[in-house]
C-alpha positions in Angstrom: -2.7 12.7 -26.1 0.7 13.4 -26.5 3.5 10.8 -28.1 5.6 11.9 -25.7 3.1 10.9 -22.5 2.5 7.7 -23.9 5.9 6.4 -24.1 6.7 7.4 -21.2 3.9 5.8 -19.4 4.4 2.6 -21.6 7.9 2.9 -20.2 7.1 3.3 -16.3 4.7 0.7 -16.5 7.3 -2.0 -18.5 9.5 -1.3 -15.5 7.4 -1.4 -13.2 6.4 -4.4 -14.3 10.1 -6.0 -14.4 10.4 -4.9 -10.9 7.0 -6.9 -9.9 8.4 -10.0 -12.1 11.9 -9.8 -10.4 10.0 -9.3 -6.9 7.7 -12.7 -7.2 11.0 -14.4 -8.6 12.6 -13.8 -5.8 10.0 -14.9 -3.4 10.0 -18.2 -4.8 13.4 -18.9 -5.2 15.5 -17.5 -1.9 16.3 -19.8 0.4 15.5 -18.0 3.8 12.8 -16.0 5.1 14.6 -13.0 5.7 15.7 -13.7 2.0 12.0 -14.0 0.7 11.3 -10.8 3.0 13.7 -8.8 1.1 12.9 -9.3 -2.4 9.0 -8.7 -2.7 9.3 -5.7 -0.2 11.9 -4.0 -2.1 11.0 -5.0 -5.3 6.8 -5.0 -5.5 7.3 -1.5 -3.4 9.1 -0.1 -6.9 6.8 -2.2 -8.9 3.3 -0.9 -7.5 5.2 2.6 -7.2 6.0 2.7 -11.0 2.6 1.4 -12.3 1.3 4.3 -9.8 3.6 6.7 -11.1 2.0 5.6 -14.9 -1.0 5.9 -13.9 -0.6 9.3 -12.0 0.9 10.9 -15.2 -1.8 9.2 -17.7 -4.8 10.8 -16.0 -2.9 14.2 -15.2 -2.5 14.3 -18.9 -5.7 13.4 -20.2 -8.0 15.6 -17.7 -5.3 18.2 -17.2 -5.6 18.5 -13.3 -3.3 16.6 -10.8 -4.4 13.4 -10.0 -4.0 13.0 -5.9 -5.3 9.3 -5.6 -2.4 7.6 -6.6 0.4 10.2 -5.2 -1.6 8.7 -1.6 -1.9 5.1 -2.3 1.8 5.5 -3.3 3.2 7.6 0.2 0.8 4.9 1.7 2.9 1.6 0.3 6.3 3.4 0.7 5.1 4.7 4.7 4.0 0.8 5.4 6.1 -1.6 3.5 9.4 -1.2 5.2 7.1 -1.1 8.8 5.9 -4.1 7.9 9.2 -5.6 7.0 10.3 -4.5 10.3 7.7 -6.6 12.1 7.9 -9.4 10.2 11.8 -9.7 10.2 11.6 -9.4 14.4 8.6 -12.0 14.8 11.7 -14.5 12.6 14.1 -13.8 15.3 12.1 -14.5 17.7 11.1 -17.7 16.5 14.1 -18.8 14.8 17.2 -17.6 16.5 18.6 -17.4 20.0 20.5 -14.8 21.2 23.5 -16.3 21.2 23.1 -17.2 17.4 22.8 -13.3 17.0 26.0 -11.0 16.0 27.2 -8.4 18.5 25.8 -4.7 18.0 28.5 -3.0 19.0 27.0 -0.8 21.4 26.3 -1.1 25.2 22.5 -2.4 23.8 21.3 -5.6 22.7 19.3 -6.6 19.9 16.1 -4.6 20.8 14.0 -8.0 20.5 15.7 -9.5 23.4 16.1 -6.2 25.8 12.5 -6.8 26.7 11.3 -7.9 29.5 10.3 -12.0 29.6 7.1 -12.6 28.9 4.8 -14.6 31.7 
């Protein structure tokens, strides 16, 4: 295989790893959990993305057809990660803060959590 290739792929995956590493740092040491929330999410996403980027490249290169698994699992992480955020950052508010704690939007609506119906 090619020099080239291999640092490259060296290189993707010593970032990616640096992105993981600054990702579980984070989750240990913020405060909050919307805090914690952001670092792993953005961070891991970029981490996992980068080692499947390596990986992606490496067999491409050694079997010289496109490698499809990884280019997947990837749209898969980047599709679900912020959704997940998203869920997990409105289940906090609803536990944690009242509506009046809340900013104002701005708009004629609410925060989306609290325009729904009570719950019986």
């Amino acid at each position: 295989m090619n020099i080239i290739v291999e640092i490259v792929v060296s290189l993707l995956l010593i970032g990616s790893g640096i992105f993981a590493l600054t990702g579980a740092i984070g989750l240990v040491k913020l405060e909050d959990c919307i805090q914690r929330l952001h670092a792993p999410t953005k961070a891991a996403t970029l981490g996992v993305g980068g080692v499947l980027v390596a990986s992606s490249v490496y067999f491409t290169m050694k079997s010289g057809a496109l490698s499809f698994h990884e280019i997947l699992i990837a749209l898969f992480i980047l599709l679900t990660a912020p959704i997940t955020a998203n869920f997990i950052s409105k289940v906090y508010i609803e536990g944690a803060k009242s509506r009046e704690d809340l900013p104002q939007t701005g708009t004629q609506h609410g925060w989306a959590i609290y325009d729904d119906p009570p719950r019986k």
